[in-house]
C-alpha positions in Angstrom: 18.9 14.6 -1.0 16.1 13.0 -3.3 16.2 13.1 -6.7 13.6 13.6 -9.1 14.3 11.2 -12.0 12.4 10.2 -15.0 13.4 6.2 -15.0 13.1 4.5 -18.2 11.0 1.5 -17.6 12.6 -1.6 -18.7 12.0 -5.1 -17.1 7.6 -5.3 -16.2 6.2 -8.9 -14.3 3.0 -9.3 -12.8 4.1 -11.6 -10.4 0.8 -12.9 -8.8 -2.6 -11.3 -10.0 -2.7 -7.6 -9.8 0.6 -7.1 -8.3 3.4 -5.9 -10.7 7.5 -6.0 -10.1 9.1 -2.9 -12.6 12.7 -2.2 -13.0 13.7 0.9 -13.8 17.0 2.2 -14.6 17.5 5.4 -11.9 21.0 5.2 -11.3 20.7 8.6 -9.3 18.2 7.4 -6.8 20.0 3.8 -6.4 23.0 5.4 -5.0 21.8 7.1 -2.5 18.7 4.4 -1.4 19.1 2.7 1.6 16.7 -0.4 2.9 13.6 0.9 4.6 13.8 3.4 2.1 10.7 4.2 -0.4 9.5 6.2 -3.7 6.9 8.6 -5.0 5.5 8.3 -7.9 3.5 10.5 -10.2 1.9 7.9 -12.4 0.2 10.6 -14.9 0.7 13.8 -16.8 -2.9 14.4 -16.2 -4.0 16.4 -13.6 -5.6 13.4 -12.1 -5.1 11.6 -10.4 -3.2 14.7 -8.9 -1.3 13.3 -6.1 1.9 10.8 -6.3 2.0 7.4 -5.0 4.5 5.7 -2.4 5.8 2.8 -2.8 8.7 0.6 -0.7 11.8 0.5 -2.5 12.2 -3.6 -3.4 15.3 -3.8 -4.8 18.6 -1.7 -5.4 21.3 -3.1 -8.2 23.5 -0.4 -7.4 26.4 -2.4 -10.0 23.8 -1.3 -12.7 21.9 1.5 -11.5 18.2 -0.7 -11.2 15.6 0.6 -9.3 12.9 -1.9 -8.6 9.7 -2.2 -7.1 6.9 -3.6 -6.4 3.1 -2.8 -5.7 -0.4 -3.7 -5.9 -3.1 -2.6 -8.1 -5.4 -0.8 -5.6 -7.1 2.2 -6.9 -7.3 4.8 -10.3 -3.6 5.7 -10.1 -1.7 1.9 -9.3 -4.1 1.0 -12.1 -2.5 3.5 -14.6 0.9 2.6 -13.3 0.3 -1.1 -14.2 -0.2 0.0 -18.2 2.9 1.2 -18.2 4.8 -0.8 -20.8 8.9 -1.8 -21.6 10.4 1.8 -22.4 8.2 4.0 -21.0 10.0 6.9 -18.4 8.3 7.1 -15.0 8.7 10.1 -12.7 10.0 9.1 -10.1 11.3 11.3 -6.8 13.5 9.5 -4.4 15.0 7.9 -2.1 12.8 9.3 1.0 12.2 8.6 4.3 14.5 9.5 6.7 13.8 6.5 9.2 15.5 3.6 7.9 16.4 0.0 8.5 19.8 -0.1 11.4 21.4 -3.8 10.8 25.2 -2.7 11.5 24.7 -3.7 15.5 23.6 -7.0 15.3 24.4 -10.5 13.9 21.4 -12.7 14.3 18.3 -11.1 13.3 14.6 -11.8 12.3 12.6 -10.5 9.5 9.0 -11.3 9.7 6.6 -9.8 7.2 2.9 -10.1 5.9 1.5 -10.1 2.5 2.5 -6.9 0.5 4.8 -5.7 3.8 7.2 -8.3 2.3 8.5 -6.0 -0.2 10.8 -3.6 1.9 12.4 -6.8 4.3 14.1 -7.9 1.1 16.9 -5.3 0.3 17.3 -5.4 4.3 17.9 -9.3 3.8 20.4 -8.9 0.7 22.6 -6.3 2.8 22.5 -8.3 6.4 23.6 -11.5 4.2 26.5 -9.4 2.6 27.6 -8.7 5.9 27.8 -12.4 6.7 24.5 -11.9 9.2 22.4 -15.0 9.9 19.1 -14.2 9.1 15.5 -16.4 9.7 12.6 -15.1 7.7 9.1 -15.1 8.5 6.8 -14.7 5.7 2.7 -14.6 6.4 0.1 -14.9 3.6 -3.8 -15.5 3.3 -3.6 -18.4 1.3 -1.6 -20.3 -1.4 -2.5 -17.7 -4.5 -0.8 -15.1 -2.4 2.2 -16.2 -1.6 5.1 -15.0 -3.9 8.9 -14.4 -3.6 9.4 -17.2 -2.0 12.8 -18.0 -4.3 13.8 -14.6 -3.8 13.6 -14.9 0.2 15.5 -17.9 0.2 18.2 -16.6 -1.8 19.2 -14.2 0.9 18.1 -15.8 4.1 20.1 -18.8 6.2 16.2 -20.2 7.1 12.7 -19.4 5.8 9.2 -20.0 7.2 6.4 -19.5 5.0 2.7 -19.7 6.8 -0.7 -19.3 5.3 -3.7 -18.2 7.7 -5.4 -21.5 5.9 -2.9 -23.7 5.7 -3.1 -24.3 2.4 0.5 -23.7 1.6 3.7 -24.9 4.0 2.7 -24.1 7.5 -0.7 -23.3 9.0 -1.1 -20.4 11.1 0.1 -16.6 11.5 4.0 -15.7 11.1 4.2 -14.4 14.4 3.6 -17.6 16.5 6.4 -19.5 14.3 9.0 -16.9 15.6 8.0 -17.4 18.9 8.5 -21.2 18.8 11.9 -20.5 17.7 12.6 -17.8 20.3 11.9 -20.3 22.6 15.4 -22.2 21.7 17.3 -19.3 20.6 17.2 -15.2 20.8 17.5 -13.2 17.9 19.3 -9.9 18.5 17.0 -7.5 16.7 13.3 -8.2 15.1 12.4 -6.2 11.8 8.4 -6.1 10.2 6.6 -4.7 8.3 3.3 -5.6 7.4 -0.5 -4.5 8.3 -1.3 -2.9 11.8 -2.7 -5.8 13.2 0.4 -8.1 12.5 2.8 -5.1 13.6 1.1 -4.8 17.0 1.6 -8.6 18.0 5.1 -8.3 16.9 5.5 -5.3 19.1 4.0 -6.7 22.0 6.4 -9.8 22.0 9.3 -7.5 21.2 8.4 -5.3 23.9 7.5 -7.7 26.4 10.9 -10.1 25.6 13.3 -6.9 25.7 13.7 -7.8 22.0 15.1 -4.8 19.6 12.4 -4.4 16.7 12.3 -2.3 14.2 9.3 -1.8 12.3 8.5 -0.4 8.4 5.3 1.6 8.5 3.2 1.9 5.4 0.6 4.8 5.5 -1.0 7.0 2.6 1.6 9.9 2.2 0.2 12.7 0.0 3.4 14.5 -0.5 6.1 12.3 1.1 8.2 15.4 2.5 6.5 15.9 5.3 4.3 19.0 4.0 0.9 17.4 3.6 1.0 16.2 7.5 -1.1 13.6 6.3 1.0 10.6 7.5 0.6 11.2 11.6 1.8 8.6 14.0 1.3 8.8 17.5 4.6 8.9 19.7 4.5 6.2 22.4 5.7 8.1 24.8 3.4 11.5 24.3 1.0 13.0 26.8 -2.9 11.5 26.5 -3.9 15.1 27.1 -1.3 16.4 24.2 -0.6 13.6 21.6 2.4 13.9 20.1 3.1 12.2 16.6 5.9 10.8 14.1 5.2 11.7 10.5 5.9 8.8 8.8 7.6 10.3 5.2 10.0 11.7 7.7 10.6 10.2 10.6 10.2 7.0 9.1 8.9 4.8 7.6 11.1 2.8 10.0 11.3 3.3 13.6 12.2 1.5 17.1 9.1 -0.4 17.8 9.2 0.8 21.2 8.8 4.6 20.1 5.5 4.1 18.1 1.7 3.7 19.8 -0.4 2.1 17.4 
């Protein structure tokens, strides 16, 4: 069950230009988290802006009871979230999301991820690498000033490719195509991404076409995050094109079998 918790705020880095990693200690949500899962946060006692924000869950010290995450500065409410400072409690509801990341089945696995859809593939890295897993990450960004984590992705992955659209960091090109050269020596057992739409798709149209598991981490706008605002609507793959059917993603997700999801 989530819990609503009001985390007292005490580690803050902006970690490239408006994009800020907090720490919070919320013990209660950090036991229950899983990877893939996410947050809502109310970032105001005002009444606006009214409605919470999600955001991925980064990274669980469960030893210590640290929550942390990370998330752009985007908009009015991320923007008062960002002024938070070193003491300050944040209400905080969580963990939800009832789709979440499935490792236990396989041993060789991929993570690929692009820009801010980083954040989620790292608690999934740090768990498959305590289970002895060999994991290869891919990790796609614009350019240079984007790229970040890059220590932080090594430290729990047996092989990391880092690619910028420009090449003006590392390797030149999209994510994507570096995991296909490498599939084209050896298979990996399961895919997992998360990322923007466009990204998602190619990775689900190789996954789909190579009879590759994937698992993909959706990130839509979620005005409630308990599936009563409906807002978050996925079409099923496999629904009627007279009568759609759709995931909601707060619920059914925000992970789910590539192969169930029609973009």
């Amino acid at each position: 069950m989530p819990k609503k918790v009001l985390a007292k705020l005490i580690k803050k880095e902006e970690i490239i230009k408006g994009i800020f990693k907090f720490s919070v200690e919320a013990k209660e949500i950090v036991n229950s988290s899983k990877p893939g899962n996410f947050i809502e946060i109310r970032v105001s006692n005002q009444k606006d802006p009214f409605l919470r924000r999600p955001i991925s869950i980064y990274n669980l010290d469960k030893e210590n009871g640290i929550l942390e995450f990370i998330f752009q500065v985007k908009g009015s409410g991320t923007n008062i979230l960002s002024e938070k400072e070193i003491g300050d409690k944040i209400d905080i509801i969580g963990p939800l999301g009832n789709g979440t990341f499935k490792i236990d089945k396989y041993n060789k696995i991929a993570i690929i991820g692009g820009g801010i859809g980083i954040f989620p593939l790292y608690e999934l890295a740090k768990q498959a690498k305590k289970q002895g897993k060999i994991i290869d990450g891919y990790l796609g960004f614009r350019n240079k000033d984007f790229v970040m984590l890059e220590k932080e992705f090594k430290e729990v992955t047996d092989n990391l490719i880092i690619t910028t659209d420009d090449g003006s960091y590392q390797n030149k090109g999209f994510a994507i195509d570096y995991l296909k050269e490498k599939m084209e020596k050896e298979k990996y057992e399961c895919i997992y991404a998360c990322g923007p739409i466009p990204m998602l798709r190619v990775v689900q149209k190789y996954a789909l076409e190579n009879n590759i598991n994937c698992q993909i981490s959706l990130e839509e706008k979620m005005g409630c995050g308990l599936g009563v605002c409906l807002g978050c609507a996925v079409k099923t793959a496999k629904s009627p094109k007279d009568k759609p059917e759709y995931f909601h993603v707060c619920k059914g997700g925000p992970v789910f079998n590539a192969k169930d999801v029609e973009f």
